[in-house]
C-alpha positions, 0 to 999 in steps of 0.5 A: 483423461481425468477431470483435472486435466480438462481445459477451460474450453473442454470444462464449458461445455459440460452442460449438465449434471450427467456430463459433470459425473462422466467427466470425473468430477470430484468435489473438493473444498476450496481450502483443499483446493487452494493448497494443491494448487500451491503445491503445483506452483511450489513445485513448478518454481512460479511465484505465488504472489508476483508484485509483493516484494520485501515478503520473501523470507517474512510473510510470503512464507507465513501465508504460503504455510497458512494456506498448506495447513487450511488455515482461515487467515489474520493479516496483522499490520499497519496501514499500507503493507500490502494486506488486502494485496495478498488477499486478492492475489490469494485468488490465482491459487483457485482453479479457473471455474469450477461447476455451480448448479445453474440458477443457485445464489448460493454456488452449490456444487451440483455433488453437494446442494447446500440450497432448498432450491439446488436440492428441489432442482436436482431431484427433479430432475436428476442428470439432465440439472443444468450446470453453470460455470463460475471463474475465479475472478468471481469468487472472491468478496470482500467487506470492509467492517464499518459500524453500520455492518449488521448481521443481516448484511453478512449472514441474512435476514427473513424477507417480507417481500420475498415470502408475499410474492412467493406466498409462503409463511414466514417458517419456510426457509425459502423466505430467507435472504441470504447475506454476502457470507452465505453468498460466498459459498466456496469463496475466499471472503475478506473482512477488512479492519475486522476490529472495527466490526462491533463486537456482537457481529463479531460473535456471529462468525462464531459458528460460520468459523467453527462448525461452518454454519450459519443461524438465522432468526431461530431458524432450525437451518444448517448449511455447512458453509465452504469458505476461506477466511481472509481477515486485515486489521491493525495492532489493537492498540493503533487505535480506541476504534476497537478490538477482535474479541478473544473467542472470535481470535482463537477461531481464527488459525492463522496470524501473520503479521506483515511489516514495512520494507526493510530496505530502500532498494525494496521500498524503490521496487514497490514505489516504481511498480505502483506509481501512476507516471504519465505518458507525457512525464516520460518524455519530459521530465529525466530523473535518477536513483539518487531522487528516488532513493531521497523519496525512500528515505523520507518514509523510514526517516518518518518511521523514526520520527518523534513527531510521528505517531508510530502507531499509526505508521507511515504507509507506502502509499506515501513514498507513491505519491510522494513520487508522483508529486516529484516528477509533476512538480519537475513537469510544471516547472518545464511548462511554465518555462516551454522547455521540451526537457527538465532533469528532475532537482532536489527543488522538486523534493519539496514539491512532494510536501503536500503528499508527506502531509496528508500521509503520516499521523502526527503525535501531540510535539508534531502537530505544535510544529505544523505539518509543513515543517515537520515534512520540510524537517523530514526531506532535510533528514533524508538528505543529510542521510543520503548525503554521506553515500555520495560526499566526505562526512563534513564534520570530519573534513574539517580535521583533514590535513589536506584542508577542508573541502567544503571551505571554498564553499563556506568562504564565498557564503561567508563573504555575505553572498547569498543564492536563492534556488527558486523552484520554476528557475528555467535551466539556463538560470538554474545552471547560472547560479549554481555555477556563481558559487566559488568551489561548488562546480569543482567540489562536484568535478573532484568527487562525482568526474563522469556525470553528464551536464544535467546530473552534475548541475543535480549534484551540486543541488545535492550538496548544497542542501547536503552542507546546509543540513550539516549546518556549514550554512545557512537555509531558509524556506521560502514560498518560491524555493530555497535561500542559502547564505552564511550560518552566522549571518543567518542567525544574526541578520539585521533586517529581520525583527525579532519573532519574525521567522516565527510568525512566518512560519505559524503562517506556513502551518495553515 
């Protein structure tokens, strides 16, 4: 049996040196170890990187390439997709251990010593050199760049301390201390947000990337490092933090730029995978693929925003969150009423501000109009968006010969009614006032006939916000919910002093 074929169980007991050889070992370098591992996997049909999802026919492929021609790799992209992601999973692609020279902090490979201390041990003692076991999971580091990073920190320095306890001058390279790249020997090493990393670290991977190896302090050392770079950045232009030097750029083979999901059915995968939802939360609190696809909507309505900043992205770590929020807000509102069971609303939506605000990076005209209002603008985006999927274009229903059929809605509102949807409503009164509104629960029955109690007293949520946003009424924000009334009598109400919605609302920026 060839050593390939060996199990974990069969490869740790090998003990030493002589045992390694007889077994048929082989050295090969990760590079080359990572692509016949993926020529395996390809084979086999398995997926190479489960949990990433929307990268099937963009950058999966890309990085699948990459890895097949040896390529140290740039992940290009914004905030949020998934970069580092694809890095650590890049780790499955490596065999399960791999044989180290027992001792070494450098991983030497007992058939290439890279180290003083590897080579002295072996030629002392030859076959009977112990043999230690490094699993894959140890073979991965990863460094965000951040000013403060030295050369010392990624490549090494001489130590003082090292040189007087073991007595030698400070020429012996045995005074080194080697840094995290050295350390990474036959690992896949990671920087993070490599602009950020000052240009004068960034020429010292020159050589690392090029020759493979390294110099430290004058020192006359090669060490013929064996590594797979995986580098992470944003665009360039994201930021004045800085850039990837040219010539460090052209030694890096690879650049693959990733992007945000295309879809919402792609957005909702990775939202569902990642969200923390409690134990608790599952029981309480029911929801369905309308809130969600809401949540989705939010972020691409975001990415388009002109209050946003582009650049920046709105990462999806936002619709995670944002998800979160959502079924917390429903479950606060079943605890303060001592309700064993909500159904998630479209109230809940505007629970999720707080993660909307913290998440997307605001151009100068967005940051005039506040945070709050500008993720409030957002939802109500997402809304009027979502809204056609489930209801007739209000804008066009007014032309239709049989009569509009939002006017009986529109009517009561214009007779000088008004509803306040407060957001902790227990479910009895929460269905007692929308059932008050003349031709909501019929609008619902005509179009939407087959839903359960709790998903249609949703929907009749939905489509007043929906009518609202489509400006056939009124809506107001207030600190405990919604207020729905006439448009007209909105804009013109008596009791309300002129700048007063200003006021109010320069007071909810803060």
């Amino acid at each position: 049996m060839s050593y390939r074929n060996l199990k974990a169980k069969e490869l740790l007991t090998i003990k030493t040196l002589g045992e390694l050889k007889a077994a048929g070992y082989q050295t090969r370098s990760i590079k080359q170890e990572l692509r016949d591992n993926l020529i395996e996997k390809i084979k086999a049909k398995e997926t190479v990187f489960p949990g990433i999802w929307g990268y099937e026919e963009t950058v999966i492929p890309d990085v699948e390439r990459a890895i097949l021609s040896m390529h140290h790799i740039n992940l290009l992209g914004l905030r949020g997709q998934a970069k580092t992601r694809i890095a650590r999973l890049m780790v499955n692609l490596l065999d399960e251990y791999i044989p180290v020279v027992e001792g070494s902090e450098l991983n030497d490979d007992p058939l290439q010593p890279l180290s003083r201390y590897a080579h002295d041990r072996i030629a002392e003692l030859g076959d009977a050199t112990p043999i230690g076991w490094l699993h894959r999971s140890d073979r991965y580091t990863e460094k965000l760049a951040t000013p403060d990073v030295s050369v010392a920190d990624l490549v090494g320095d001489v130590d003082p301390i090292k040189a007087a306890t073991l007595k030698l001058p400070y020429s012996d390279e045995r005074t080194i201390h080697f840094g995290l790249i050295p350390r990474s020997h036959r690992c896949i090493f990671v920087i993070n947000e490599l602009p950020d990393l000052q240009a004068r670290i960034q020429v010292s991977l020159f050589n690392i990337l090029q020759e493979g190896d390294i110099q430290i302090r004058g020192f006359k050392l090669r060490l013929p490092l064996d590594i797979q770079f995986v580098f992470t950045a944003n665009p360039e232009d994201y930021t004045n933090r800085g850039s990837i030097v040219t010539p460090l750029k052209d030694r890096i083979d690879s650049q693959i730029v990733t992007h945000y999901p295309k879809s919402i059915a792609t957005g909702k995968k990775i939202t569902m995978q990642e969200a923390i939802v409690k134990t608790e939360q599952k029981g309480l609190v029911k929801t369905n693929d309308l809130v969600t696809d809401l949540i989705e909507q939010v972020a691409m309505e975001a990415r388009e925003s002109e209050y946003v900043d582009a650049k920046s992205g709105v990462s999806a770590r936002m619709t995670i969150s944002a998800y979160e929020n959502l079924l917390s807000s429903a479950e606060r509102r079943a605890l303060i009423n001592s309700e064993k069971e909500t159904y998630v609303r479209i109230a809940d939506l505007y629970g999720v501000v707080p993660a909307i605000c913290g998440k997307v990076e605001l151009v100068y005209e967005g940051e005039v109009e506040g945070p709050v209002i500008v993720a409030q603008n957002l939802i109500g985006k997402a809304i009027r968006t979502q809204f056609l999927n489930y209801f007739p274009n209000p804008e066009k229903a007014k032309k239709e010969k049989r009569g509009n059929i939002y006017k009986k809605i529109t009517d009561w509102f214009g007779d000088g009614n008004t509803m306040e949807i407060l957001s902790d409503l227990p479910n009895r009164d929460y269905e007692s006032r929308l059932r008050t509104i003349d031709g909501l629960d019929d609008l619902i029955d005509e179009l939407h006939p087959r839903l359960s109690k709790a998903e249609k007293l949703f929907m009749m949520e939905f489509a007043l916000h929906g009518i609202a946003e489509y400006s056939l009424i009124g809506k107001k924000a207030m600190d405990t919910g919604q207020s729905f009334q006439d448009l007209v009598g909105s804009m013109f109400d008596p009791t309300k002093h002129f700048g007063e919605e200003e006021d109010e609302d320069d007071d909810d920026r803060f």
